[in-house]
Every structure is written in C-alpha cells, then in structure tokens.
ROSE-4610 file (N, C-alpha, C; in Angstrom, 1 decimal, always signed):
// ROSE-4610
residu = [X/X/X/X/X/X/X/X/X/X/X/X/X/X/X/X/X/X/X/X/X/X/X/X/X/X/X/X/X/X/X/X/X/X/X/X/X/X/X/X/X/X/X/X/X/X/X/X/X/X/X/X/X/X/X/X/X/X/X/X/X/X/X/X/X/X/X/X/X/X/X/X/X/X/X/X/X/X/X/X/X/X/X/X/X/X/X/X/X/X/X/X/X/X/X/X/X/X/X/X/X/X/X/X/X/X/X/X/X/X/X/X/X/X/X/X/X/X/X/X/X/X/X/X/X/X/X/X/X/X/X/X/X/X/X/X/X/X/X/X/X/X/X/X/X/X/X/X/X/X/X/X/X/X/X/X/X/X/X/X/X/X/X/X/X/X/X/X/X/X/X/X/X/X/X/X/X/X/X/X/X/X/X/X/X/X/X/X/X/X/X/X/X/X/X/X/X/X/X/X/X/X/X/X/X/X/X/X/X/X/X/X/X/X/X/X/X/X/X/X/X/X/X/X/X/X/X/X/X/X/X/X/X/X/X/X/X/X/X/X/X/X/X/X/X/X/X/X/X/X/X/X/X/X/X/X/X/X/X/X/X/X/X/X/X/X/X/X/X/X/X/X/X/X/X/X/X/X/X/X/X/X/X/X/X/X/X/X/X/X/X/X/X/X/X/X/X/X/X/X/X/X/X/X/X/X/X/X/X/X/X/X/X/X/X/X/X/X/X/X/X/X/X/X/X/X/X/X/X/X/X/X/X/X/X/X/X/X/X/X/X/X/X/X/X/X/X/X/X/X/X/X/X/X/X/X/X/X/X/X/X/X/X/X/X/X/X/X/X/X/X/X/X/X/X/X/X/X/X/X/X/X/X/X/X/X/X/X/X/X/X/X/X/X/X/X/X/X/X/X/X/X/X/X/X/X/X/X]
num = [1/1/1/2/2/2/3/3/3/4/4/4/5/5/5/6/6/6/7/7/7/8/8/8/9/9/9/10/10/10/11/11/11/12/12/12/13/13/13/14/14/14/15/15/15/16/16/16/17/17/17/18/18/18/19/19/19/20/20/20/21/21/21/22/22/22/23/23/23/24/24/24/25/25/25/26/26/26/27/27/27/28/28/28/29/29/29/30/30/30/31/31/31/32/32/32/33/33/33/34/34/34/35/35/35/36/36/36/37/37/37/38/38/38/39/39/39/40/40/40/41/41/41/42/42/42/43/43/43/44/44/44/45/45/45/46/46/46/47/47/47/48/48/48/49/49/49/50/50/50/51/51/51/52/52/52/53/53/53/54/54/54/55/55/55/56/56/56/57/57/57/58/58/58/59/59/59/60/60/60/61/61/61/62/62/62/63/63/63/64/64/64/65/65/65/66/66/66/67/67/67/68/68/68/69/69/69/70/70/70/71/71/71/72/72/72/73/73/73/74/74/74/75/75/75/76/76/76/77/77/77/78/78/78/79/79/79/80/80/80/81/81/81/82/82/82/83/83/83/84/84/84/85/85/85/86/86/86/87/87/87/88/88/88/89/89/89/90/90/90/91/91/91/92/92/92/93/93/93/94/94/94/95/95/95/96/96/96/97/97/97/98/98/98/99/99/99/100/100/100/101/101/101/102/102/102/103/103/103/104/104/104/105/105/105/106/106/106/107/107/107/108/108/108/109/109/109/110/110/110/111/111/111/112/112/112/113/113/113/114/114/114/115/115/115/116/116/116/117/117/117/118/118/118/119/119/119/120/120/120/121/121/121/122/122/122/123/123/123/124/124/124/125/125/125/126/126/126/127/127/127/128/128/128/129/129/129/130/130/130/131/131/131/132/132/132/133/133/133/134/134/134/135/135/135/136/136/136]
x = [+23.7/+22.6/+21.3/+20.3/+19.1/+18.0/+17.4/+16.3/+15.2/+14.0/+12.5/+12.0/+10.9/+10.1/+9.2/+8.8/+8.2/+6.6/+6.8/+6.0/+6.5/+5.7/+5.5/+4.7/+4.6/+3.6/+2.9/+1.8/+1.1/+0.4/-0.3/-0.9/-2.0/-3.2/-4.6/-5.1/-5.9/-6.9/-8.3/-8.7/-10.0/-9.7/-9.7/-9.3/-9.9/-11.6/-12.7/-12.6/-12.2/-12.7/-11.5/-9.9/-9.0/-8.8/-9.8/-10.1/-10.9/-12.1/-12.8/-12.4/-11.2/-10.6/-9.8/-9.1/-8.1/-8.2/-9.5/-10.2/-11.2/-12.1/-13.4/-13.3/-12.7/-11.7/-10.9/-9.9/-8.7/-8.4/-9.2/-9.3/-8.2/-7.7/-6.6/-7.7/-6.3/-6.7/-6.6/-7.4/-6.8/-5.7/-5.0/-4.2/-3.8/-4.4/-4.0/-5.1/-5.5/-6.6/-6.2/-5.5/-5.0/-5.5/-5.6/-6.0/-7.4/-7.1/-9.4/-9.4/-10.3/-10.7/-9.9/-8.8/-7.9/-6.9/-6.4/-5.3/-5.3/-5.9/-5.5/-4.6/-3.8/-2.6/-3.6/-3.5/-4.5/-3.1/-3.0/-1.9/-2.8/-2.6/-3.6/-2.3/-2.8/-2.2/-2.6/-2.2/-2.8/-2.0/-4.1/-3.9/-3.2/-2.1/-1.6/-0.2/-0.5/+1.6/+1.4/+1.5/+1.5/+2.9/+3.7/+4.7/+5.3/+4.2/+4.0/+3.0/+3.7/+2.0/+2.3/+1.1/+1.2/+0.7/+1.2/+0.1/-0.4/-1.5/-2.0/-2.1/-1.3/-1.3/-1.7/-1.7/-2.3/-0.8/-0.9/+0.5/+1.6/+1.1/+2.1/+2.2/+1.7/+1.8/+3.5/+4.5/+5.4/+6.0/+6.5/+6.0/+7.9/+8.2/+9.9/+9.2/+7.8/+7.4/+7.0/+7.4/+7.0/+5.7/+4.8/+3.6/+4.0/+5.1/+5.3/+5.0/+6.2/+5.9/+4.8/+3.9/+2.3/+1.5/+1.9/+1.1/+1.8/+2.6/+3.4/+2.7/+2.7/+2.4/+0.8/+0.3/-1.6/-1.6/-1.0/-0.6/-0.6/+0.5/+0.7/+0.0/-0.5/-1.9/-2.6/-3.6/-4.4/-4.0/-2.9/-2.4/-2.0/-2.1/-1.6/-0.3/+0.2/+2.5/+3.0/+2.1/+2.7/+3.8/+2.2/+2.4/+1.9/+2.4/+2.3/+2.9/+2.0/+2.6/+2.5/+3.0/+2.6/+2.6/+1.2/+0.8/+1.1/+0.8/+1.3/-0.1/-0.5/-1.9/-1.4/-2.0/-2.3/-3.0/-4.1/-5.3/-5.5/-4.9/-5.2/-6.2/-7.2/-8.3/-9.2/-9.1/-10.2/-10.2/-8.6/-8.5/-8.8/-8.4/-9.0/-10.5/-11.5/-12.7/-13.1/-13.3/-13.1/-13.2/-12.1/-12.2/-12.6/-12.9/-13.5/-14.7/-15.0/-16.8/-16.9/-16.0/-16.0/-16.1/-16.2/-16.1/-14.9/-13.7/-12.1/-11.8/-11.5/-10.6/-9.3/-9.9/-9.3/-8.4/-6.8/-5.9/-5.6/-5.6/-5.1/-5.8/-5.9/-6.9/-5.5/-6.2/-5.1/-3.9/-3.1/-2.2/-0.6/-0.7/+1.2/+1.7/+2.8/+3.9/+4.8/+5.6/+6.6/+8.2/+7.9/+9.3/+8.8/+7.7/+7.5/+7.0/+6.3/+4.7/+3.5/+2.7/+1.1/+0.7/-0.2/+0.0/-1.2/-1.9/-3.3/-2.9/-3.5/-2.9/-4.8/-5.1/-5.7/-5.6/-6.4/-6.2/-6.8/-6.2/-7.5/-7.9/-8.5/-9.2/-8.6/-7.2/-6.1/-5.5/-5.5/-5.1/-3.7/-3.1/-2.3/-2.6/-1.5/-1.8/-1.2/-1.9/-2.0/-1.3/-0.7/-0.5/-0.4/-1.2/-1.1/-0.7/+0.4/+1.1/+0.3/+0.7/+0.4/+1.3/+1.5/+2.4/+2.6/+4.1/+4.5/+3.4]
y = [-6.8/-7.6/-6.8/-7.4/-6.7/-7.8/-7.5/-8.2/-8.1/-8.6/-8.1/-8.6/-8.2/-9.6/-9.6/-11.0/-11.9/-11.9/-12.9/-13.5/-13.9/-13.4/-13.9/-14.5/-15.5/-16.5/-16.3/-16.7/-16.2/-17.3/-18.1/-19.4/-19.3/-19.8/-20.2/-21.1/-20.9/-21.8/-22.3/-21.5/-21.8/-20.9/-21.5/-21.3/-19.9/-20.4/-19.5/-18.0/-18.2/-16.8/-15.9/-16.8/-16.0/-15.5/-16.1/-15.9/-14.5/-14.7/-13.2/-12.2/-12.2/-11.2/-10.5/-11.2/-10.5/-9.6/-10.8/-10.4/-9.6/-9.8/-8.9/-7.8/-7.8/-6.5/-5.5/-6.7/-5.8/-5.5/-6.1/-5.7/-6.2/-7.1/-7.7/-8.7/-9.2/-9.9/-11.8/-12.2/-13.8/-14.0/-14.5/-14.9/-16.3/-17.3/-19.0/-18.9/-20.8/-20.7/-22.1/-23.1/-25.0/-25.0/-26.6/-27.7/-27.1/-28.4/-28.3/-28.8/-28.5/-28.4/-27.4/-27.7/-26.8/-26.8/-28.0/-28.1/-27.3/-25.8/-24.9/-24.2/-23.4/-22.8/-21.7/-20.6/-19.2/-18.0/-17.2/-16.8/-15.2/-14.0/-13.1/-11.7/-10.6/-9.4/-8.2/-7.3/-6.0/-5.8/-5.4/-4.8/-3.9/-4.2/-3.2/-2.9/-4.3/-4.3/-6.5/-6.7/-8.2/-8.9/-8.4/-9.1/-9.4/-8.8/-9.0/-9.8/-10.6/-11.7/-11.7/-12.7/-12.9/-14.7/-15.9/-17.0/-17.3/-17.6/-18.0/-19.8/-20.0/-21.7/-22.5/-23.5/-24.3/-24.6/-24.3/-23.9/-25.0/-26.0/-26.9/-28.4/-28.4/-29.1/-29.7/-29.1/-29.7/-31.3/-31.5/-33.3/-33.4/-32.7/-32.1/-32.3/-31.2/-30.7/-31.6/-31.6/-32.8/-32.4/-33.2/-32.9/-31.8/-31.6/-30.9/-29.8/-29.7/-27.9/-27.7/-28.7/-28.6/-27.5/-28.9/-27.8/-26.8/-25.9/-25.0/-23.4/-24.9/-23.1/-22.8/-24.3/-23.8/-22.9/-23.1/-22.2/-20.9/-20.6/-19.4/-18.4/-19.1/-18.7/-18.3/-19.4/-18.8/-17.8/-17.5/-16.4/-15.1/-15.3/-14.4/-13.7/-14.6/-14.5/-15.1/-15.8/-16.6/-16.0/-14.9/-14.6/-13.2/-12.8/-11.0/-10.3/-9.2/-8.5/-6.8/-6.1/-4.7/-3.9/-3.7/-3.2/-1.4/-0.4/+1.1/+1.5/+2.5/+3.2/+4.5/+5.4/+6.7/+7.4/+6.8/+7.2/+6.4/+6.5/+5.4/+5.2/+6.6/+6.8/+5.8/+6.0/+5.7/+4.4/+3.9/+2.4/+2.1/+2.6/+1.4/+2.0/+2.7/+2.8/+1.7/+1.3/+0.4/-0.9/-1.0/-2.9/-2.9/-1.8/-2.4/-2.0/-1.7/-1.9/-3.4/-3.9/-5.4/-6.3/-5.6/-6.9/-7.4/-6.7/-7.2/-7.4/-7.7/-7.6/-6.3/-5.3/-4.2/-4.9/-4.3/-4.9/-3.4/-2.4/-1.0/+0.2/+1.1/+1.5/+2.7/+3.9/+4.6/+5.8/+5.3/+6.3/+6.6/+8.1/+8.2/+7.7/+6.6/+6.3/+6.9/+6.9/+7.4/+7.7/+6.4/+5.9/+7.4/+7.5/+8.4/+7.8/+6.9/+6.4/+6.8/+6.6/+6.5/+5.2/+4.2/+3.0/+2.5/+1.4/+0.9/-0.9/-2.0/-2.9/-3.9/-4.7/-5.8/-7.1/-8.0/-9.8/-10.1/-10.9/-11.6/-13.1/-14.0/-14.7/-15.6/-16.1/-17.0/-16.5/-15.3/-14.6/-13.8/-13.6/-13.2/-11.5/-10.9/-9.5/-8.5/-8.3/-7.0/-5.5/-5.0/-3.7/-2.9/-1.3/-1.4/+0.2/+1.4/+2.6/+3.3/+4.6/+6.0/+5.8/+6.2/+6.6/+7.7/+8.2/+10.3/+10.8]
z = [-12.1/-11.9/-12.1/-13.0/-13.1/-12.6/-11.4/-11.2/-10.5/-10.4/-10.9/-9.6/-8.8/-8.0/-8.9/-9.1/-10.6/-9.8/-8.5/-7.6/-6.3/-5.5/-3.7/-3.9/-2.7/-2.2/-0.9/-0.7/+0.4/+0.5/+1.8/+1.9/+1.9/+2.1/+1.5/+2.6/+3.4/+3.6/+3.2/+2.3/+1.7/+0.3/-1.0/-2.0/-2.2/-2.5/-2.8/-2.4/-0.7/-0.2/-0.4/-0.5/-1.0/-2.8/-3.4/-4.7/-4.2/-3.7/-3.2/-2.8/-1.9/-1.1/-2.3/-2.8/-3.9/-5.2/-5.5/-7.4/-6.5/-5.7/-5.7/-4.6/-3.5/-2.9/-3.0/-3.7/-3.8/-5.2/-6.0/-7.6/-8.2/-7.8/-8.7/-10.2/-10.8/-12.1/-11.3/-11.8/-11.9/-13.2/-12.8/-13.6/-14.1/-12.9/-12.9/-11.7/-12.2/-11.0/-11.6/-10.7/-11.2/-9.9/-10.1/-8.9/-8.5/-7.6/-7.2/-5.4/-5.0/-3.6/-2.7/-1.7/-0.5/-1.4/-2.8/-3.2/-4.6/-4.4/-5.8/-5.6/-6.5/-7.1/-8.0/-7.2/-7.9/-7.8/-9.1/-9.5/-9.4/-8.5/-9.0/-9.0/-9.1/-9.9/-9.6/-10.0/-10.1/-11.5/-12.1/-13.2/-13.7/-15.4/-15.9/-14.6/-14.7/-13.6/-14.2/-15.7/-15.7/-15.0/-15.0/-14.4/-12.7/-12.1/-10.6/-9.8/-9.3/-9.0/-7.7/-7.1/-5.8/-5.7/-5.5/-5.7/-4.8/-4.2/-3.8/-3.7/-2.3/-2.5/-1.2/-1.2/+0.4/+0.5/+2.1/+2.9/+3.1/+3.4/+3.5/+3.0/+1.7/+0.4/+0.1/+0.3/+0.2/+1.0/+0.3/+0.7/+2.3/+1.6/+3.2/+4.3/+4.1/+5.7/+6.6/+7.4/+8.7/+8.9/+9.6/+10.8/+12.0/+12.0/+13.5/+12.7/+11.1/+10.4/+10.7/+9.9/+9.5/+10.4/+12.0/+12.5/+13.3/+13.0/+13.6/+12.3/+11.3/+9.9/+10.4/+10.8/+10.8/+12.1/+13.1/+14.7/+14.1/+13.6/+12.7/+12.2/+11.2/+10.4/+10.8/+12.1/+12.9/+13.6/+14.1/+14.6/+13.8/+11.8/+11.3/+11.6/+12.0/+12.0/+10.7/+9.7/+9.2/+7.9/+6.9/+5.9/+5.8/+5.1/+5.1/+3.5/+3.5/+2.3/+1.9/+2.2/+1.6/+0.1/+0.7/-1.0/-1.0/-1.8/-1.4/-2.8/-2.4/-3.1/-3.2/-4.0/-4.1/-2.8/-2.8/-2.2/-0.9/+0.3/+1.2/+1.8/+2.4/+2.7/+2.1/+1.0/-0.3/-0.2/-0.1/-0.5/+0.7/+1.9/+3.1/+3.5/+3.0/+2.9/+2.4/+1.2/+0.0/+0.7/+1.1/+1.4/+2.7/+4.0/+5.2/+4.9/+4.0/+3.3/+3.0/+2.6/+2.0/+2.9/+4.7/+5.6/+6.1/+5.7/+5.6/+7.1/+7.5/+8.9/+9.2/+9.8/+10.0/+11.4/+10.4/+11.9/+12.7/+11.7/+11.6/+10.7/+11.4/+10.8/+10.1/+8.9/+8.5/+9.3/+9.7/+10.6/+10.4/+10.4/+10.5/+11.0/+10.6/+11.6/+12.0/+13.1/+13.6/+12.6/+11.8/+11.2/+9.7/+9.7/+8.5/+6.7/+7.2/+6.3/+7.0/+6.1/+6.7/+6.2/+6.5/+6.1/+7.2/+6.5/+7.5/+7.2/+7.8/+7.9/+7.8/+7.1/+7.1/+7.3/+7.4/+7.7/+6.2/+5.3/+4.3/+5.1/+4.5/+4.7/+5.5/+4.6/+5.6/+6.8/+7.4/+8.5/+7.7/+6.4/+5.9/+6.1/+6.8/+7.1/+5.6/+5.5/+4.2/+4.5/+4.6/+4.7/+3.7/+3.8/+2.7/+3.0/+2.4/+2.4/+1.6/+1.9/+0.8/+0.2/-1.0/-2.4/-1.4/-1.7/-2.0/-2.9]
C-alpha cells in the first residue's frame, strides 16, 4: 500500500480571518476559496509541498448532524478541543517569533518536551490549536 495525506480539515468560524491566519501568518498558498458568507470551502497549503492541503470549512454543514452535535462542535471550538494540527519548521524560534508578532494566540510558548521534541503550540481564529515542532 502506498499512501499520501492529500488533505485534513479543520473548521472555520469566520471565513476571512481563517483566510488571514493561514495565507498572511502562516504563509501558506490559497488554493480554493468556493462558497460565500460562514458557508466557504478555502483549500490552503504550504508552498512547493502542492499535494498537501489543509481545508478550511464551516463545521457542521453536514446535513446527518443533529442540533445537539451542532452545538457540542460550537462548545468545543470555543473551548479549542475540537480541531488541531501539527505543523514542524526548521527554525522554531523564528517561526514562533513570526506569527506572535501577528497577534496569534500563544497557547505555548517554544519548549523541550519531556517525550523529546521542542515544539510551541497556537490558537487560529476558530480556536483550532496549531502546533508547531523543530525539524532534526
């Protein structure tokens, strides 16, 4: 078996500012930007890796989910339990310089862990926690 991660998903509460956090923070590419108002589908990347996305979607759009999910995902969210992702850098210093200049929500600031990473932790917009590693 040969297989790839293509795309993760991560939820959105305000299209815009998760468009900002990603493209003008974190330096990704847009890649898809469908639908209009809370109800867009934004596809974004890191450059010179085209086969790895992340989309960006409003959370409980699926027509299955009850009112109770609904509001169990928005509890969540606001709590930042819901959705999560770790990114890994060269430069961690640099890179978490970089975006808590941008205003980001520091969950963690940069530190060895025990288990043996170093690794600092953010909130973007939707309360989705970011973590992000040193490369070796």
């Amino acid at each position: 078996m040969n297989l790839t991660i293509h795309t993760t998903v991560l939820p959105h509460t305000d299209p815009d500012a998760s468009l900002a956090f990603y493209r003008d923070t974190l330096g990704f590419e847009v890649r898809n930007d469908v639908g209009t108002g809370a109800m867009r589908w934004i596809t974004v990347g890191p450059a010179g890796q085209p086969d790895t996305s992340i989309l960006l979607a409003p959370p409980s759009t699926d027509p299955g989910i009850t009112e109770d999910e609904r509001r169990t995902i928005a509890e969540m969210m606001a709590k930042g339990t819901y959705g999560w992702i770790m990114l890994a850098t060269p430069d961690l210093d640099d890179t978490f310089d970089k975006i808590q200049a941008a205003d980001a929500e520091v969950v963690q600031e940069p530190i060895d862990q025990p288990y043996g990473v170093r690794d600092c932790a953010f909130r973007d917009p939707a309360g989705n926690l970011i973590r992000i590693r040193q490369l070796p």
